[in-house]
N, C-alpha and C positions, 0 to 999 in steps of 0.2 A: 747612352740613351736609355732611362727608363722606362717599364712598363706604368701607364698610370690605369688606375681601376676605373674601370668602368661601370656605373653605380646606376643601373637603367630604375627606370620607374618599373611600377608592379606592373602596366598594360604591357610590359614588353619584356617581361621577366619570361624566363625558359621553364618548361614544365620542368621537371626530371622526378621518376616517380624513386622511393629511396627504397634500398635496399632491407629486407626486412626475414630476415631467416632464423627459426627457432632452435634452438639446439640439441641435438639427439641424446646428449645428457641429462640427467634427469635430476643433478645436483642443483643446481639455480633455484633458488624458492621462486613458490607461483608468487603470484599478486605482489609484487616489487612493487607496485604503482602505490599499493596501499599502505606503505612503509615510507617513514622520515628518513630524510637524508639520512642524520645520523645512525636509524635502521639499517638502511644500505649499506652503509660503511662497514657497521659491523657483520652484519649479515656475507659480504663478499669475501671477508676475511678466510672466512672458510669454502669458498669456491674450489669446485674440482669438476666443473666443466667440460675444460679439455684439461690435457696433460701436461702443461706448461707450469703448472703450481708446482709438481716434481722438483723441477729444478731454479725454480726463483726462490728469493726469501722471503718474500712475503704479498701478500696483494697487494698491491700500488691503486688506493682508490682517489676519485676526485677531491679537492677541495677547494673552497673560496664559498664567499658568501650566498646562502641561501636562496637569498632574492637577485642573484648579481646579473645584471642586463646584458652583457655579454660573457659568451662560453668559447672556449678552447677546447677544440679536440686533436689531437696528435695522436699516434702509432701506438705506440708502446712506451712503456716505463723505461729506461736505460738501466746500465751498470750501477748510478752511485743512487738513483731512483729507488732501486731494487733495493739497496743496503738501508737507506735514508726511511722509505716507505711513505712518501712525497713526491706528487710529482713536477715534474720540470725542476729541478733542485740540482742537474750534472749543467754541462758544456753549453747543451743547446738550451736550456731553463735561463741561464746567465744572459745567451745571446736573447731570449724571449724577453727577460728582464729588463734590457736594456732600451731593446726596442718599444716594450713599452712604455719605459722613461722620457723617450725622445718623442713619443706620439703624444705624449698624456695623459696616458690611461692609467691608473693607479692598478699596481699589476694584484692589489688586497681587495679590489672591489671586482674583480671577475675571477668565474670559475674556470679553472682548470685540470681536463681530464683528458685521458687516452681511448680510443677505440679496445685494447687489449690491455687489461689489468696485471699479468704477469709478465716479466722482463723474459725473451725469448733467444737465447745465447749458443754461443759455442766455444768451448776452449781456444784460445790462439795455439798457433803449432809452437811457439815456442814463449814460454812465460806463464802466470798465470791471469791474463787477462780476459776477460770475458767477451766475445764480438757477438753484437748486435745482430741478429738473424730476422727476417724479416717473418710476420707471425702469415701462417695458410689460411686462409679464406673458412676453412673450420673454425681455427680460433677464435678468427676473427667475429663469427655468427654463434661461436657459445659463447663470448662474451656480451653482443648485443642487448642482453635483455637489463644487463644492469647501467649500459651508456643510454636507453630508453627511458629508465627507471630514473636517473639523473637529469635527465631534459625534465622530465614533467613534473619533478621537484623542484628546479631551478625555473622554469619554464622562461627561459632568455629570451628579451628580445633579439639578440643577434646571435649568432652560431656561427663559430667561424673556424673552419676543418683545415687542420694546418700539415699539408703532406697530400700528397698521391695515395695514402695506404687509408688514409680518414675520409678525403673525402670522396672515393672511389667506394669505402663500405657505405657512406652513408647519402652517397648521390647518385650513385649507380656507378657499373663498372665501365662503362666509357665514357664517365667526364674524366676529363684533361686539365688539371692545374697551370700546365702551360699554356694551354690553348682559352682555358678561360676563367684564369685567374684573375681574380676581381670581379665579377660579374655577379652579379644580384640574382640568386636560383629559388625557383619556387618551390617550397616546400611544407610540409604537413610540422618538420620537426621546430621549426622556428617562425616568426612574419617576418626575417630576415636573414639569408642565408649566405656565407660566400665564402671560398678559398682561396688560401693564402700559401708560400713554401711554408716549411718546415723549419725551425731554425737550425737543424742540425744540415742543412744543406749548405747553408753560408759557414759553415765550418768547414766544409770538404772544398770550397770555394781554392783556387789552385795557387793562388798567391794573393799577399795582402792588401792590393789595386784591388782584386776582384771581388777580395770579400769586404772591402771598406763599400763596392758599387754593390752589391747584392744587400749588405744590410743598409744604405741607404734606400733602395728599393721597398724592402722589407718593412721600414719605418714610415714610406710613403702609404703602403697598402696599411697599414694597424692606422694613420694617420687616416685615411678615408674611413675605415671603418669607425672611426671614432665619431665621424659626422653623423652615421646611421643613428643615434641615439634622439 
């Protein structure tokens, strides 16, 4: 049985005021707002906000078209992210991909970007692969000023924070993707706002039953969202 979104009208939309923290580094150039995208792009390259740039390869900034009416935000950059300097381009980018496929959405007319710009990792204990570390509430608020910087460039009709770790920085820290995923939130950063999982969750999904029903789901919620337009 799946979840189906629940799309309320603006009179019954939930306040939730967004989370909004400056960063006690002093690297971030001012006035982001007053720079083009591809200012930003370049501009972030050189980020040293928090300390994550140490060890990634390079900044993972957003891309998709300028004007695109709906946005992505996810977590962080991944492993092949990091290499690529693209985002959504690993495992869960393919599942995004696909699901956009089967919604309609042409996955080249919307943006897509991360809450944290640099890949946040740890050696496995045995091999050299990289595992995905979840970025701390610092990062996550010294990156802020350039995923701010990117809404008001793009300025999308729909914003759609894909993970607990997105839309937790950017809807407060007691919204619940489970509890109210799908739901239509009111916000300053979009006239339309709502969360979705992550696609890298239908990957951890425990067998292939569950993850054929999770990205069926998946493709429901991008499939409502596409009504929003």
């Amino acid at each position: 049985m799946f979840n189906v979104l629940r799309m309320k009208s603006s009179s019954n939309q939930k306040r939730v005021t967004p989370i909004h923290s400056t960063p006690s580094l002093t690297s971030v150039p001012q006035k982001l707002e007053q720079r083009s995208l591809a200012g930003l792009r370049r501009a972030a390259r050189d980020c040293r906000a928090c300390e994550l740039w140490k060890n990634a390869t390079q900044t993972v900034f957003g891309e998709g078209p300028l004007r695109a009416k709906i946005v992505f935000v996810g977590e962080q950059p991944g492993d092949q992210e990091d290499l690529a300097g693209h985002p959504f381009v690993g495992p869960a980018g393919k599942v995004l991909d696909e699901a956009l496929h089967q919604a309609g959405i042409d996955r080249s007319e919307v943006y897509v970007t991360n809450v944290v710009k640099h890949f946040k990792w740890s050696p496995a204990t045995r091999g050299k692969r990289r595992i995905h570390k979840k970025p701390r509430s610092s990062e996550i608020n010294a990156c802020r000023p350039w995923l701010d910087a990117e809404l008001q460039s793009v300025k999308p009709e729909v914003l759609v924070c894909l993970g607990a770790t997105a839309a937790q920085a950017l809807l407060g820290r007691d919204f619940s993707v489970t509890r109210q995923r799908g739901q239509l939130v009111e916000s300053t950063l979009a006239p339309k706002v709502v969360a979705t999982v992550h696609p890298s969750s239908i990957l951890r999904a425990p067998d292939s039953d569950a993850r054929q029903a999770q990205m069926q789901e998946f493709v429901l919620d991008l499939t409502k969202i596409a009504t929003l337009l």
